[in-house]
N, C-alpha and C positions, 0 to 999 in steps of 0.2 A: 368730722365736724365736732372734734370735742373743745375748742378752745373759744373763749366770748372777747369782742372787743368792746369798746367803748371809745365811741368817735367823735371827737368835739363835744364844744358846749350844749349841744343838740341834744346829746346823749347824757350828757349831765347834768344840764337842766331838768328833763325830764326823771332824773333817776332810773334811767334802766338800762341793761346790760344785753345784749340782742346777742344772739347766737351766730357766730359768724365760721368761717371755713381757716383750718389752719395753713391754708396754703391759699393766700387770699389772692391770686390771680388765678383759682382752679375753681370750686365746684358751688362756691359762695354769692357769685352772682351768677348771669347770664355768662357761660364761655365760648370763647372763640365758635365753634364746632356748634354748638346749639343753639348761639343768637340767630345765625343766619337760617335755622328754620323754624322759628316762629311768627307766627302769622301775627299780623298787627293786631285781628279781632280776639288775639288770644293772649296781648300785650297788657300789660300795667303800666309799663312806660318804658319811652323809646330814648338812648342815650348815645347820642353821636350815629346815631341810624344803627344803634344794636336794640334788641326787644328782650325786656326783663319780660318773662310769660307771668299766665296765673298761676302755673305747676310752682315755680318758684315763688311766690310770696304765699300759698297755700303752705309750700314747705316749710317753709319759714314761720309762720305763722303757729301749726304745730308746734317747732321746735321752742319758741316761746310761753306758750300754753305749760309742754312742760314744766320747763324750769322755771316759771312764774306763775302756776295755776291760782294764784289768787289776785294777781295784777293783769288788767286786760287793756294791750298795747293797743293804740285807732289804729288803723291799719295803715292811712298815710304817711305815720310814721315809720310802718316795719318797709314801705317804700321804700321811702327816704334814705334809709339804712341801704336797701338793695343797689338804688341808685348810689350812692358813696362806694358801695365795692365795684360795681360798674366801672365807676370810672378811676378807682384805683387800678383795677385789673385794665383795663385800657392803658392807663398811664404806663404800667409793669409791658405789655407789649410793646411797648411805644421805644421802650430801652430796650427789649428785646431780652428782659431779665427770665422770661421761661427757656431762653436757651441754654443758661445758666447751667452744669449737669446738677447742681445742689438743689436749685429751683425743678428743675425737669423732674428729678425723684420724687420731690415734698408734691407735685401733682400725678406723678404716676401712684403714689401710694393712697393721696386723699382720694383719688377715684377708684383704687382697689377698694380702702377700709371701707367707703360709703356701699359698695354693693356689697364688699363681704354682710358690711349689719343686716341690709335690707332680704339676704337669704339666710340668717340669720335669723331674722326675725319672721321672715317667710316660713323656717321651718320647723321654730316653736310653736306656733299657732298648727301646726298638724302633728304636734306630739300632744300626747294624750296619757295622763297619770291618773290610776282607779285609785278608790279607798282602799281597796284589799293591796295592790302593789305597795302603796305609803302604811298600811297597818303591817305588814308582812317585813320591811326595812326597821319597823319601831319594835315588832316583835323580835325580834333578832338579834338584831344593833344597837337596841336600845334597853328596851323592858328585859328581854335575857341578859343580857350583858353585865359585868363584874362591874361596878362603878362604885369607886374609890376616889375622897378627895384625901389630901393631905397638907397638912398643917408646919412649915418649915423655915427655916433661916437659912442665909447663907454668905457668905464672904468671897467676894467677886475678886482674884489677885492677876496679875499680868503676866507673871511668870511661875511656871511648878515647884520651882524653888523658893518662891513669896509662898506658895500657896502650904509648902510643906513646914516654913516658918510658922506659919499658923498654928497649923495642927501641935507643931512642937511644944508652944506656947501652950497651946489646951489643955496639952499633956501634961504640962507643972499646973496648972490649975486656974488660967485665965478664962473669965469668964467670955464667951462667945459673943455677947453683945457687946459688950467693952472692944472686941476686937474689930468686932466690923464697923464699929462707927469712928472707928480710927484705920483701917485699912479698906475699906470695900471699895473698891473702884464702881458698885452700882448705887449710883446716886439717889435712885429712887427708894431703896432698904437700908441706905446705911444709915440715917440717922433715925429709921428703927432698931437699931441692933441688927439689922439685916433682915429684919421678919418678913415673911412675903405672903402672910397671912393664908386661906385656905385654894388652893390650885388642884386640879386634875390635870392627870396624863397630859390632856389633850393642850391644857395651857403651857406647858411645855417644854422645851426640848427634850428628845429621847433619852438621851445620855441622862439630862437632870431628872426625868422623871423614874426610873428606873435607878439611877440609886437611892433615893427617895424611899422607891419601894420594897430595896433589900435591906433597907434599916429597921430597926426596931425604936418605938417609940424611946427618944429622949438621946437614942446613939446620934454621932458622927461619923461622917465617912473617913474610914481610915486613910485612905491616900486622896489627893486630890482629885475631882472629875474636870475633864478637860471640853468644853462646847466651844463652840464658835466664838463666844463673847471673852473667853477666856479659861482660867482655872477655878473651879468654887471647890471653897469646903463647905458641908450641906452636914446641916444639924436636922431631923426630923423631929418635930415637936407632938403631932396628934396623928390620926384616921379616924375617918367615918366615911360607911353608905353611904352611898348617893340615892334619893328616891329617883326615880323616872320621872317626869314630866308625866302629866295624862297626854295621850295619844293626839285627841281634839284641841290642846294646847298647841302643839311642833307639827299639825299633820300639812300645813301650807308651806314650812320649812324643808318638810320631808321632800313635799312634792316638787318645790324648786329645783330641792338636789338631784328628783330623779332627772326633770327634764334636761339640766344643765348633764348628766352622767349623759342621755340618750342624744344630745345636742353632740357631745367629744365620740359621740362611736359613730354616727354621722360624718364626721367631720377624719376619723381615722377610717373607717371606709371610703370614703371619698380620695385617702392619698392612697388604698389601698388599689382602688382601682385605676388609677390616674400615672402614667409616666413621667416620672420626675428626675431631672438631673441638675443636684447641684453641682455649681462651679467655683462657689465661691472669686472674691476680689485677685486672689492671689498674689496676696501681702504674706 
């Protein structure tokens, strides 16, 4: 359920964007499989003799509270909404488009993702992060920690060969910002002179960050470094400490990271314990 529609004048009129199902003959309205057992006293409305329940416009209802907590939809309209997938999803029967194998996946996967979230979300609400676990990550990880920003330029070129031109260039005495705002292929520094103002490690790449760090204030890197994006030649301009953050600043940060960490060991136990054979398409 991560994608929103917006259906007819209804929905435009009223300006609002209602949270619909990305496989909109599967988990977005009433489906084949679960119309037929809702009882009428537990209907909201009844469509070609299918029953939209309360569970589903209750759903519903939430999912707009979300993403609109400050606009509060009447409810006959998040109906109204239910009813239109209804009978789009009817009509999609009607062709017999769920036999579709493209169609059949985009509903075997929408009714995976939706109960992966809901234990997902079932088993964040029983993980449990103390002050001392989150002070004990900031003591460590953070407050002990070497933190270094540095202050740098650079000349972003295509090939090692562009990039060794450069440097050559530097070497008779071209000034470094003159070069990057005539060669830098990174658009966003080069008509700085390529300055990319104050960065830590963690902003980025390893390669970048690390020769960075075996420079000396005001050197250039003698050969080119090569990342994903390309070749740089990397001028380092300054360093300074980093203070820490106080602890009661980052400590809800912390604690996300833990549960999101305790959420992936869950989740690798779980294949740990589970029989798995893939087979791949074999293409």
């Amino acid at each position: 359920m991560k994608k929103f529609y917006v259906l007819g004048a209804f929905f435009l009129s009223s300006m609002l964007t209602l949270p619909g199902c990305s496989s909109m003959g599967g988990k977005g309205g009433a489906d084949k499989s679960s119309a037929s057992t809702v009882s009428l006293d537990n209907a909201v409305a009844i469509v070609n003799g299918k029953a939209i329940s309360k569970n589903a416009l209750t759903s519903l209802m939430g999912e707009i509270a979300k993403q609109n907590p400050d606009q509060k939809v009447p409810e006959d309209k998040a109906i109204d909404y239910l009813v239109s997938h209804e009978l789009l999803r009817q009509e999609a029967e009607s062709q017999n488009l769920q036999n579709s194998p493209s169609i059949a996946g985009r509903l075997e996967n929408a009714d995976r993702d939706v109960l992966a979230q809901v234990a997902i979300d079932n088993y964040r609400k029983s993980i449990t992060v103390t002050d001392a676990e989150s002070r004990k990550v900031y003591d460590t990880k953070i407050a002990g920690a070497d933190l270094t920003e540095f202050k740098s330029r650079h000349i972003l070129l295509e090939t090692e060969a562009e990039a060794n031109d450069v440097l050559a260039s530097l070497k008779k005495g071209a000034k470094f910002s003159d070069l990057a705002k005539k060669y830098s292929k990174d658009t966003a520094s080069q008509q700085n002179g390529g300055d990319l103002g104050w960065l830590n490690p963690t902003q980025t790449l390893p390669e970048f960050s690390n020769a960075v760090a075996s420079l000396k204030n005001g050197e250039t890197t003698s050969a080119p470094v090569k990342t994903k994006f390309g070749w740089h030649v990397i001028q380092r301009e300054d360093a300074r400490k980093l203070t820490p953050p106080p602890f009661e600043d980052i400590k809800e940060q912390i604690r996300k990271m833990l549960i999101d960490q305790k959420l992936q060991q869950h989740i690798d136990e779980l294949k740990k314990a589970a029989k798995i054979e893939t087979k791949g398409t074999g293409k």
